[in-house]
C-alpha positions in Angstrom: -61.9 7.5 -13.6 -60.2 4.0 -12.7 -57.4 5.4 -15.1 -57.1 8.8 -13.4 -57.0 7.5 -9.8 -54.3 4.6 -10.4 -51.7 7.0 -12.7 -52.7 9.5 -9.0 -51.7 6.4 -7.1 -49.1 5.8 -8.3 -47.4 8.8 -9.0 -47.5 9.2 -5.2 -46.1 6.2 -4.5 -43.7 7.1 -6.8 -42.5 10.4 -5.1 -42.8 9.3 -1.3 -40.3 5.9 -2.7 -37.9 8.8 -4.3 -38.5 11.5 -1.7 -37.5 8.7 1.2 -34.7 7.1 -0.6 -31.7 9.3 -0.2 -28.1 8.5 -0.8 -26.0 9.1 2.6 -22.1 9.5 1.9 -19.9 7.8 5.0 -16.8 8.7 5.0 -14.2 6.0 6.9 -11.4 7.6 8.2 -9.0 4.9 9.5 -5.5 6.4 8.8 -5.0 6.4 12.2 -5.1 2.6 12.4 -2.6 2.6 9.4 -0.4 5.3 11.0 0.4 2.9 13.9 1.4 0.1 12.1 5.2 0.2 10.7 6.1 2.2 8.0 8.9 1.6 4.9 9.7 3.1 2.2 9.8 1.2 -1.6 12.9 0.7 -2.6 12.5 -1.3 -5.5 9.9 -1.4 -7.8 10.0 -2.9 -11.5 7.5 -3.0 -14.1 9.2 -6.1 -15.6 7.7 -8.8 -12.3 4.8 -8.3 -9.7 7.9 -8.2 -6.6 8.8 -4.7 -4.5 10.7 -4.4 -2.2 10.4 -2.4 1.1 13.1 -1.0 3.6 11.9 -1.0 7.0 13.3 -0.1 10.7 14.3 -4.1 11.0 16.0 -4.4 7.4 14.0 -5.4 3.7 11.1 -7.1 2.9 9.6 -8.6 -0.1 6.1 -8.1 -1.1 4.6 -9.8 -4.4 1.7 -7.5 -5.4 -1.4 -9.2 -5.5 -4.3 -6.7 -6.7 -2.2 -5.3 -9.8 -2.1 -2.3 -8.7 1.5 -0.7 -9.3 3.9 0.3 -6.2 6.4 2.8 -7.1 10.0 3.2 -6.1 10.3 6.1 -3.7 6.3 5.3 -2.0 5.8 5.2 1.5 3.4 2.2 2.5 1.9 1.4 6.0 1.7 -1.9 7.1 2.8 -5.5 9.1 6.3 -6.2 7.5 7.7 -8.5 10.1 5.6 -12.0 9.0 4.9 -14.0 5.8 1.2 -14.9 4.5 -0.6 -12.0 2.5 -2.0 -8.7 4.1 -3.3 -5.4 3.4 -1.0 -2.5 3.1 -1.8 1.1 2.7 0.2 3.3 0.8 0.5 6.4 1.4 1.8 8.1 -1.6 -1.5 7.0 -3.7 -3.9 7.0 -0.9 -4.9 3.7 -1.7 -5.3 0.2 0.3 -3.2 -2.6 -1.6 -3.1 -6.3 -1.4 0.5 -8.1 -1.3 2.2 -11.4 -0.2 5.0 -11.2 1.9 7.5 -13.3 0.6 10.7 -12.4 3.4 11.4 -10.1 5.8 13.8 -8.8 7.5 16.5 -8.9 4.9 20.0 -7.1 4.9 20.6 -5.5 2.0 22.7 -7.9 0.4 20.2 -10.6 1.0 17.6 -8.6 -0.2 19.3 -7.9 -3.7 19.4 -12.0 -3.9 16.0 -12.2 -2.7 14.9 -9.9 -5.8 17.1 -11.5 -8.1 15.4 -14.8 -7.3 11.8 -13.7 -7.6 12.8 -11.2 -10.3 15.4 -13.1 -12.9 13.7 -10.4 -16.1 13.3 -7.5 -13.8 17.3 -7.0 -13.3 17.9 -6.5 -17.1 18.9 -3.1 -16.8 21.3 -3.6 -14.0 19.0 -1.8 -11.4 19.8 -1.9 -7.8 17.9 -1.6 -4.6 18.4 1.6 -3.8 18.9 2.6 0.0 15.8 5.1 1.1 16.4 8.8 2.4 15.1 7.2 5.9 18.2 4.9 5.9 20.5 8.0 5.6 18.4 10.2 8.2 18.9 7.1 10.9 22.8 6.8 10.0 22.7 10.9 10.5 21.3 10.6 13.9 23.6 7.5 15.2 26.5 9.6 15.1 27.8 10.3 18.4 27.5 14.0 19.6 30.8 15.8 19.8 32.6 15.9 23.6 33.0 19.7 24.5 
């Protein structure tokens, strides 16, 4: 009977502990806080060094990648561009958060080809150049004066 009642004990314990204990899914939706910082585009991006660089309104930056995961040339990445020290980025191509050390910022483009030279001596093997985003040559488009009627 004491053998009965404690496997009855138990096995109600059991179910209210299981019945009670539900996993909740929250979803965080913050891509509006990413969507208001500055955006860039990556511009270069080499397997060959952890370095990318990103073209943004106020010229390039250089990011060292810190979490391993791998930025692509041609991303768009969300994100405070315009100070050194290390940060979070989001970028949008992947849909992922990534870790990175800004390294300089606001670059022209010839500095920014020295810049990744420097920090990427084995990454330039193959002659590869920073390439100039399709932002770069929208902005150009739209600086050209209207013609005078």
């Amino acid at each position: 009977m004491k053998k009965i009642f404690t496997y009855s004990l138990l096995v109600v314990l059991a179910a209210v502990v299981f019945t009670s204990c539900r996993k909740e899914k929250v979803y965080y939706d913050d891509h509006s806080y990413w969507f208001s910082q500055e955006r860039g585009d990556v511009v270069y991006s080499s397997n060959a060094c952890g370095f990318y660089v990103v073209e943004t309104n106020y010229g390039y930056t250089i990011i060292q990648n810190l979490d391993g995961l791998r930025t692509y040339d041609g991303d768009i990445v969300y994100g405070d561009f315009g100070a050194y020290g290390t940060r979070t980025f989001y970028n949008y191509s992947a849909d992922v958060l990534t870790r990175g050390n800004v390294v300089e910022y606001d670059l022209s483009y010839s500095q920014a080809q020295a810049a990744i030279d420097y920090y990427c001596p084995y990454g330039k093997t193959n002659g590869l150049k920073i390439r100039e985003s399709a932002t770069a040559h929208h902005k150009a488009a739209r600086t050209v004066a209207p013609l005078k009627q």
